[in-house]
N, C-alpha and C positions, 0 to 999 in steps of 0.2 A: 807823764813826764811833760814839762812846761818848757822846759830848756830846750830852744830851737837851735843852739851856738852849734854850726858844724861840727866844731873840733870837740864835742861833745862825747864824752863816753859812757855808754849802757853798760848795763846789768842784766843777766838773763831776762827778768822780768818785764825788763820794758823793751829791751828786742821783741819778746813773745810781743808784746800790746801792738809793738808799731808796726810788725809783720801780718797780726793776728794772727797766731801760734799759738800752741800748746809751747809751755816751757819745757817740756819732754823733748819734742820736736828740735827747739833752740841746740839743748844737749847735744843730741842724736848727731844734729846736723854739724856742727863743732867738734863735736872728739871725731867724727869723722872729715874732718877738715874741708867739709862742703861750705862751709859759713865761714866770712874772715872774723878771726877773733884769737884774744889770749888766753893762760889764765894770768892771773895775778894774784898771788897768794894764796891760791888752790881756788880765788872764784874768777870763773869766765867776766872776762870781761869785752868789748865791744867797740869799735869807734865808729859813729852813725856817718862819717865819710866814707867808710870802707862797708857798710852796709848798702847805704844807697848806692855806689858802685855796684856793689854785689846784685842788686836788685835789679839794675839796668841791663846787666851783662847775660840776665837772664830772660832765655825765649819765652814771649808771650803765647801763650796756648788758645787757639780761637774753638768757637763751639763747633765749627765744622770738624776740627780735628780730632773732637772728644768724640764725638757722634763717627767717623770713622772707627776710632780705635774699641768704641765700647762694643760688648760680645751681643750678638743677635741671640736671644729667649724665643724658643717655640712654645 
């Protein structure tokens, strides 16, 4: 997708691209109303203002905290 216009509206496909997703994921995330989005006409659709919002609003995960939370292998 070339179109940098804010008021820009996606398509599954290129949320997956500019999230780098699976378009599964995109779904998953949507009918469970974790991602802001519509449908329109039965296809999802997206406004990359209310994605990047989306994106901000969400906690950054640093490697110390992965390294806490992952299970210790003997």
């Amino acid at each position: 997708m070339n179109d940098q216009n804010p008021g820009t509206v996606m398509t599954v496909p290129e949320v997956a691209a500019y999230l780098k997703l699976a378009n599964s994921t995109i779904y998953r995330l949507a009918k469970a109303g974790n991602l802001p989005g519509r449908k329109v006409g039965g296809a999802w659709r997206f406004s990359r203002v209310e994605i990047e919002g989306w994106l901000c609003e969400r906690p950054l995960v640093d490697e110390t905290q992965i390294a806490e939370n992952k299970p210790q292998v003997l």
